[in-house]
C-alpha positions as CSV (number, residue, x, y, z in Angstrom):
1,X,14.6,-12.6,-11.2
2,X,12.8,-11.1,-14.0
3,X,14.4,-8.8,-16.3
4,X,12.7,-6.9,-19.1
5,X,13.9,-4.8,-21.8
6,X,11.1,-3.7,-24.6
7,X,11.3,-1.3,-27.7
8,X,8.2,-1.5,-29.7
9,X,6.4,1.0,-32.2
10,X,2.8,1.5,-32.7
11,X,2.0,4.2,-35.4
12,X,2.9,7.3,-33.2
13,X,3.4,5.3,-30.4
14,X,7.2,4.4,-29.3
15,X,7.7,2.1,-25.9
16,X,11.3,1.9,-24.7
17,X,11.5,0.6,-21.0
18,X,14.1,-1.8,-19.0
19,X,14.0,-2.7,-16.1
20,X,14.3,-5.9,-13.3
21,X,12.5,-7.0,-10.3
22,X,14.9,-9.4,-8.3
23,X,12.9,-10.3,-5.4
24,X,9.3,-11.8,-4.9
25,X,6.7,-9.0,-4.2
26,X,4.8,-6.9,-6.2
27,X,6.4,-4.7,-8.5
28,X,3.7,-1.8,-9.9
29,X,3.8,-0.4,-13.1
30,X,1.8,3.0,-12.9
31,X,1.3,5.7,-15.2
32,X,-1.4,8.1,-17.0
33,X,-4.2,6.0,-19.7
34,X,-1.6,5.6,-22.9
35,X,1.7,5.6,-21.4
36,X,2.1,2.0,-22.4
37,X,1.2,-0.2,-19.3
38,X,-0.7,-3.0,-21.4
39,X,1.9,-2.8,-24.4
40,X,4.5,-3.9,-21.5
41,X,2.5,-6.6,-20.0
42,X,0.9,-7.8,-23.1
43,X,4.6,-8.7,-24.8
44,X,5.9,-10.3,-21.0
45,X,2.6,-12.1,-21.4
46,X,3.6,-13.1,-25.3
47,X,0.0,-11.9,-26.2
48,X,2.0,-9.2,-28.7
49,X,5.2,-9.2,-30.4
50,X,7.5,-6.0,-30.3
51,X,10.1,-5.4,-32.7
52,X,13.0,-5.7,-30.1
53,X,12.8,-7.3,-26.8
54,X,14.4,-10.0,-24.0
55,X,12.8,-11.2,-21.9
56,X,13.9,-13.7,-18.9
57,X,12.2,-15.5,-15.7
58,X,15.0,-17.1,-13.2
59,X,17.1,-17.1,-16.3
60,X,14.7,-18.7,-18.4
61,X,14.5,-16.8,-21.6
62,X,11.2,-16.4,-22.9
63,X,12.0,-13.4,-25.5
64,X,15.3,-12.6,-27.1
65,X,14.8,-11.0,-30.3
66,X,18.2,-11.2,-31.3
67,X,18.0,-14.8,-30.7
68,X,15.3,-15.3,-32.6
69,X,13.6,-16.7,-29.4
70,X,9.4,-16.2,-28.4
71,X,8.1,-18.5,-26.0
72,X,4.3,-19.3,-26.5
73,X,2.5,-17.8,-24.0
74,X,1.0,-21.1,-22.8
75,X,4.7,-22.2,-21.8
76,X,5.7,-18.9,-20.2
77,X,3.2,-20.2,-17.3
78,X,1.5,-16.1,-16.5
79,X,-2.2,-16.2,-14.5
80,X,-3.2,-13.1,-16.0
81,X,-6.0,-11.3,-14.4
82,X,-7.7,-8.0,-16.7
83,X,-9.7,-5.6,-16.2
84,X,-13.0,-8.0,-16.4
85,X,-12.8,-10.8,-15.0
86,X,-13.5,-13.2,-18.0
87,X,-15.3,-15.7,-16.0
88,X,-16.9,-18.7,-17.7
89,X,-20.8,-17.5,-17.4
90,X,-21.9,-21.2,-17.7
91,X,-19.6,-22.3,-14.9
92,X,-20.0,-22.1,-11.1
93,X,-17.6,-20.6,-9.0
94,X,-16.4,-24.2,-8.3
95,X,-16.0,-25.1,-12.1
96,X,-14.1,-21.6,-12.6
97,X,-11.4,-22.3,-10.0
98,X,-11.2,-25.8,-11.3
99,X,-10.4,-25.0,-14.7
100,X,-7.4,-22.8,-13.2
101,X,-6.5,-26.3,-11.4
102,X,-6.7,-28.4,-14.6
103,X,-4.4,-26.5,-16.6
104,X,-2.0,-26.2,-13.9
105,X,1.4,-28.8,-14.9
106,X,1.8,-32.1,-13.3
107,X,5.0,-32.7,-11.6
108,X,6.6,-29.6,-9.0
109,X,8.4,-26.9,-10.2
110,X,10.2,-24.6,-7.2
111,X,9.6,-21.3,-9.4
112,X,6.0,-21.5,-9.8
113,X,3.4,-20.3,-7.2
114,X,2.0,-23.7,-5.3
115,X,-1.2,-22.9,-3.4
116,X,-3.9,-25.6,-3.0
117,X,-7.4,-25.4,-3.8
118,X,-9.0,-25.5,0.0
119,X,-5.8,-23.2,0.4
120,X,-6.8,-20.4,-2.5
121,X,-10.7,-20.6,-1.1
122,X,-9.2,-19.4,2.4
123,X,-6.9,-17.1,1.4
124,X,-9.6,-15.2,-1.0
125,X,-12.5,-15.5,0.9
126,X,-14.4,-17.6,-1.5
127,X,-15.9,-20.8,0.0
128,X,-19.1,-19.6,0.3
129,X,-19.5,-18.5,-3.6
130,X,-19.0,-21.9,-4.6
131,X,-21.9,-23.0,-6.1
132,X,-22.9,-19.7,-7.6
133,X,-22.5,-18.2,-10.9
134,X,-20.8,-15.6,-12.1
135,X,-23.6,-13.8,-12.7
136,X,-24.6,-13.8,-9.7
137,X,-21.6,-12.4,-8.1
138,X,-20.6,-8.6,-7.0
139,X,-17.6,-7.6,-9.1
140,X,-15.5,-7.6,-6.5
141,X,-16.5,-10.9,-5.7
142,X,-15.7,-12.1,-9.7
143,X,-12.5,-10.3,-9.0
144,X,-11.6,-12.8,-6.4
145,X,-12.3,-15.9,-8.4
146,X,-10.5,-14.5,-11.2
147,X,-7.4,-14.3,-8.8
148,X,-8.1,-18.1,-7.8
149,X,-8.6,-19.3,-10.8
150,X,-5.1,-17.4,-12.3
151,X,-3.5,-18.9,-8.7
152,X,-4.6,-22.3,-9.6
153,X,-3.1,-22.6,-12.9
154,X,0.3,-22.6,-10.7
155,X,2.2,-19.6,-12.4
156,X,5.2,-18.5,-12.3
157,X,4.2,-14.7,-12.5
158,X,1.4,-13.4,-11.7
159,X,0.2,-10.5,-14.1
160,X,-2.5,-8.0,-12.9
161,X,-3.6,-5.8,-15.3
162,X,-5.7,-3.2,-13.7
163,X,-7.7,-5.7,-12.1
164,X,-9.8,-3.0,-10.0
165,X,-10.3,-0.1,-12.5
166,X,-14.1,-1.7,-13.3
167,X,-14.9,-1.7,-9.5
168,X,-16.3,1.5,-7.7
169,X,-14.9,2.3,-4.4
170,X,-16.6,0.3,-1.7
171,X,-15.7,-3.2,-3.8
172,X,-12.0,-1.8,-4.3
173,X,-11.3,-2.0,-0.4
174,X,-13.4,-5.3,-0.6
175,X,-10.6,-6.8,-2.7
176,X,-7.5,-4.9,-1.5
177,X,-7.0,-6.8,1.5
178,X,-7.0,-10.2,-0.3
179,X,-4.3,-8.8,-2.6
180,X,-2.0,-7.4,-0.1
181,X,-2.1,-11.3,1.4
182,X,-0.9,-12.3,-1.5
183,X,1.8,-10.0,-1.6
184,X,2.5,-11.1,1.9
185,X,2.8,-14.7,0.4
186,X,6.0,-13.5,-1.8
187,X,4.2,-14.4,-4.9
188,X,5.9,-12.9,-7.6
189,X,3.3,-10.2,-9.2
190,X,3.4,-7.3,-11.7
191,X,0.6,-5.2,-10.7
192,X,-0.3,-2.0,-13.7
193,X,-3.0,0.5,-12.4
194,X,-3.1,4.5,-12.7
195,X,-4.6,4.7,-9.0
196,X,-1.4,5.6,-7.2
197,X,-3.5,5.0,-3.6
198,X,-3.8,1.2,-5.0
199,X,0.3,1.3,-5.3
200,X,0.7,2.5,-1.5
201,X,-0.5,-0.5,-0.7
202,X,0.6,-2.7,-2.5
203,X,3.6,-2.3,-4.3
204,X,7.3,-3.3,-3.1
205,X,8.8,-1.7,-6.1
206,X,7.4,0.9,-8.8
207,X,8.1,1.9,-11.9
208,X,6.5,5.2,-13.8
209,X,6.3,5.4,-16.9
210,X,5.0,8.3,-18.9
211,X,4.7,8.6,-23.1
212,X,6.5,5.2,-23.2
213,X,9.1,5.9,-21.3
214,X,10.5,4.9,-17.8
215,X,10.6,8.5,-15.6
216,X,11.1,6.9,-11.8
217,X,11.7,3.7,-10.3
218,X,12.5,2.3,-7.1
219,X,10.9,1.5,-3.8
220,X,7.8,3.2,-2.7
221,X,9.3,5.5,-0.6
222,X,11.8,6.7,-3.5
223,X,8.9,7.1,-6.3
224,X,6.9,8.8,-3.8
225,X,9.3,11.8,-3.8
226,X,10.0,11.9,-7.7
227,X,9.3,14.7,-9.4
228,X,8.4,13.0,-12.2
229,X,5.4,11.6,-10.1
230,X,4.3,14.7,-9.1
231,X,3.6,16.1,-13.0
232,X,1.0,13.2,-13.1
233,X,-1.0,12.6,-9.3
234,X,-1.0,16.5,-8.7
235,X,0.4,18.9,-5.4
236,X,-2.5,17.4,-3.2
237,X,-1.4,14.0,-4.1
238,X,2.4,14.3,-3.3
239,X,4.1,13.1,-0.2
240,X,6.2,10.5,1.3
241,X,5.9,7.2,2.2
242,X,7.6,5.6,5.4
243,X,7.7,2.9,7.3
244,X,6.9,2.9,11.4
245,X,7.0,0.1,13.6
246,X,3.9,-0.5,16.3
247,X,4.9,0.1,19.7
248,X,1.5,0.4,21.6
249,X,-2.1,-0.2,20.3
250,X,-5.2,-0.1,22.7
251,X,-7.9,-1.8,20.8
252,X,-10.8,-0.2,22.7
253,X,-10.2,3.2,21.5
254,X,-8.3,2.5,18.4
255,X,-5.2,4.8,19.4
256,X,-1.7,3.5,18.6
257,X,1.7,4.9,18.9
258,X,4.0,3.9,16.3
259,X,8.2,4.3,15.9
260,X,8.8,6.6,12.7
261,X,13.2,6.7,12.6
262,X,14.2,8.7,16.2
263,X,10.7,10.1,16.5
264,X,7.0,8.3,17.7
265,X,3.7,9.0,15.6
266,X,0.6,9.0,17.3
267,X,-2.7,7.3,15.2
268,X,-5.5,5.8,15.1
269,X,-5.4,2.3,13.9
270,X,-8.1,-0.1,15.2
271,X,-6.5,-3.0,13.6
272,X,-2.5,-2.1,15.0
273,X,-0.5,-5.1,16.8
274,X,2.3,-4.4,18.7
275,X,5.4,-4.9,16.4
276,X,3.8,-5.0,13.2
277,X,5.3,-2.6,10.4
278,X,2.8,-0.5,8.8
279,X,3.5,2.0,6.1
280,X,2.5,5.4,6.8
281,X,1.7,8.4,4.1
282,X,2.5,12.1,5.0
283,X,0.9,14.3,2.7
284,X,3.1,17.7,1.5
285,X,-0.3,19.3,2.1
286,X,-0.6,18.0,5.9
287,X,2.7,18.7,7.3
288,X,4.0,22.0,8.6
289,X,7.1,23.2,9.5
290,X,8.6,25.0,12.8
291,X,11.9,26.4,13.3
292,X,11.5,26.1,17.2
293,X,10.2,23.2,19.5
294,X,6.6,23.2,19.0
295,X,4.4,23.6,22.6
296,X,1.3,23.8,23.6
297,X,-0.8,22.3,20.1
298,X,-3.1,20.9,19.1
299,X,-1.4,18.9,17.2
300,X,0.0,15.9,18.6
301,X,2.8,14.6,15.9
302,X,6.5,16.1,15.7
303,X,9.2,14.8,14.3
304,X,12.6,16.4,14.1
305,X,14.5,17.0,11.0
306,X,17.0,18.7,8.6
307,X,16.0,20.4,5.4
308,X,17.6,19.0,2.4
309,X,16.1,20.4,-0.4
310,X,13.7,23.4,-1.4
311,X,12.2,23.0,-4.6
312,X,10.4,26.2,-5.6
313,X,7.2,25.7,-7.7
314,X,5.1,28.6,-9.0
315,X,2.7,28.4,-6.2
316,X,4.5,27.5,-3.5
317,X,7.9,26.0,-2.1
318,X,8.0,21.9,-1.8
319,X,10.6,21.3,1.3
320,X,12.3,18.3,1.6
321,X,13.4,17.1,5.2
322,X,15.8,14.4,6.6
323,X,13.9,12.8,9.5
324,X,16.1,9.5,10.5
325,X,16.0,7.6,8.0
326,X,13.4,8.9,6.0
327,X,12.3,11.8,3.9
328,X,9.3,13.9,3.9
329,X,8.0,16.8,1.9
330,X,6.6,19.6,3.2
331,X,4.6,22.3,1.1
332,X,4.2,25.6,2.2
333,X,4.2,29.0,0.9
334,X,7.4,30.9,-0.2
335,X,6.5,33.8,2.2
336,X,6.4,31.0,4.7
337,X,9.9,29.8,3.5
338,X,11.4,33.4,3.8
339,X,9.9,34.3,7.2
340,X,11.3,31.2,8.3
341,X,14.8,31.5,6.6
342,X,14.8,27.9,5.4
343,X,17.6,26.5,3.3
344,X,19.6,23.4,3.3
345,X,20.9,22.4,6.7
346,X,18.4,24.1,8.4
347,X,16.7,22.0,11.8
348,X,13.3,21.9,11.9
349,X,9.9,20.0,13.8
350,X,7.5,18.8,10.9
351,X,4.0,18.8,12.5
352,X,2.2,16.2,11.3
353,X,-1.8,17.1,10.8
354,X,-2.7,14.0,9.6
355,X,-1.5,10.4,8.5
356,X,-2.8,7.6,6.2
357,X,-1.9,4.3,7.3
358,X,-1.1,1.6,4.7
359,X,-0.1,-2.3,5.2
360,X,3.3,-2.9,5.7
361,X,4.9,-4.1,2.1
């Protein structure tokens, strides 16, 4: 388990966060430019001190302090990955990934990532880059071998500082999937970014912070909801994040049907396997809300539900609805909300306009 607790001033600047992540995933910090994402990983990282801080790994203290305790960063065994990849320019790709191998300690250790070298080439894609140089590399691709080479130096966390903010779009989804198999590895990470779309799919807890401070936490599907989330992504950005369970997929025409709580969603998922889990992302803005069985539509996606909340903004009401298990918000207009005679308690069909599938955490 790691567990965290920071205060640290910077002229202005004040960060005062706690928190713990007690299983192996990827926890996400995530907030606006300046909230104080780097300060935090920088002192878990010992590459700054704060005035008052512990810090532990498995019970390992690394900062206390109190205790008058600071672990040099080369003993708190972190492969740190930045923005850049901070490649060696006069290495090859080979070379790179072998200095990450060289520094790794003899002898096994149960806590520390253990992935082998012909391993870390298959799992990121990189045996055909091998003999090349940086240089001559997409940044995606440096991206990768920055990942191998921080894998290699067996750590015991795994810190990811923005790792995609320098890419554009097209070599973001180049290295996503490569880091959501690492997730699926259980390798302990702490992922920072301000693109909330690289959370979805990624993250297995979240933390937001904002002006130093923590303002949500939890799973996915909890931080997805807060409020205090919505004051930084925006309305268009808000939703909820569930989790449905493949029960058909016809690879010829892409179409799946997945189990969301009581209810079925129908997609389109060209990659779906029967049984998988997939996260799935309803946007407030794509849902809308019946007080009678919906007929004759053409929308295909219902579910049924129970509003819980009504959160009235100055634009327009934000509906929260029990569906199973889950939650969802729904925004629509507060003439909408009247006509309908909405309140807490009341049943209700979301209609679902569209979804956005993510890889199951």
């Amino acid at each position: 388990m790691l567990s965290v607790a920071v205060q640290s001033r910077r002229g202005m600047f004040e960060l005062d966060v706690g928190f713990s992540m007690n299983e192996p995933g990827v926890l996400a910090i995530f907030g606006r430019s300046g909230c104080g994402k780097t300060t935090l990983v920088n002192v878990i990282a010992g590459l700054i001190t704060a005035q008052r801080a512990q810090v532990t790994l498995a019970g390992e203290r690394w900062v206390d302090s109190d205790a008058g305790v600071n672990l040099p960063p080369e003993r708190r065994r972190i492969g740190y990955v930045f923005q850049e990849p901070r490649l060696f320019p006069h290495m090859s790709v080979r070379g790179n990934l072998l200095y990450g191998a060289n520094r790794a300690p003899s002898g096994e250790d149960a806590k520390a990532v253990s992935i082998g070298f012909d391993e870390a080439l298959q799992l990121l894609g990189l045996e055909p880059l091998m003999q090349r140089r940086p240089a001559q590399l997409s940044g995606g691709e440096r991206q990768r071998v920055a990942l191998g080479r921080a894998l290699l130096s067996r750590p015991r966390l795994l810190l990811l500082d923005e790792p995609l903010a320098s890419l554009d779009a097209a070599r973001r989804e180049e290295v996503l999937p490569y880091l959501e198999k690492l997730r699926e590895r259980r390798i302990p990470m702490l992922y920072v970014s301000h693109q909330f779309d690289e959370l979805l799919r990624l993250a297995t807890q979240v933390i937001v912070l904002e002006k130093g401070r923590i303002v949500a936490e939890g799973d996915v599907a909890q931080v997805s909801r807060a409020p205090a989330l919505r004051a930084i992504v925006g309305p268009d950005a808000i939703g909820a994040v569930i989790e449905g369970e493949v029960l058909e997929a016809d690879p010829r025409s892409g179409a799946a049907t997945l189990r969301v709580g009581a209810g079925v969603l129908h997609v389109i998922d060209a990659h779906a396997v029967v049984g998988a889990r997939v996260r799935v992302q309803l946007l407030a803005r794509d849902l809308i809300l019946a007080t009678i069985e919906p007929r004759g539509l053409s929308v295909r996606n219902s579910l049924r539900g129970i509003v819980q909340d009504i959160v009235h903004e100055p634009d327009a009401d934000l509906v929260e609805v029990q569906v199973g298990e889950y939650k969802v918000l729904a925004r629509i207009t507060q003439a909408a909300t009247a006509a309908l005679s909405l309140q807490a308690g009341s049943n209700v069909w979301v209609l679902v306009k569209a979804v956005s599938l993510r890889p199951h955490g």
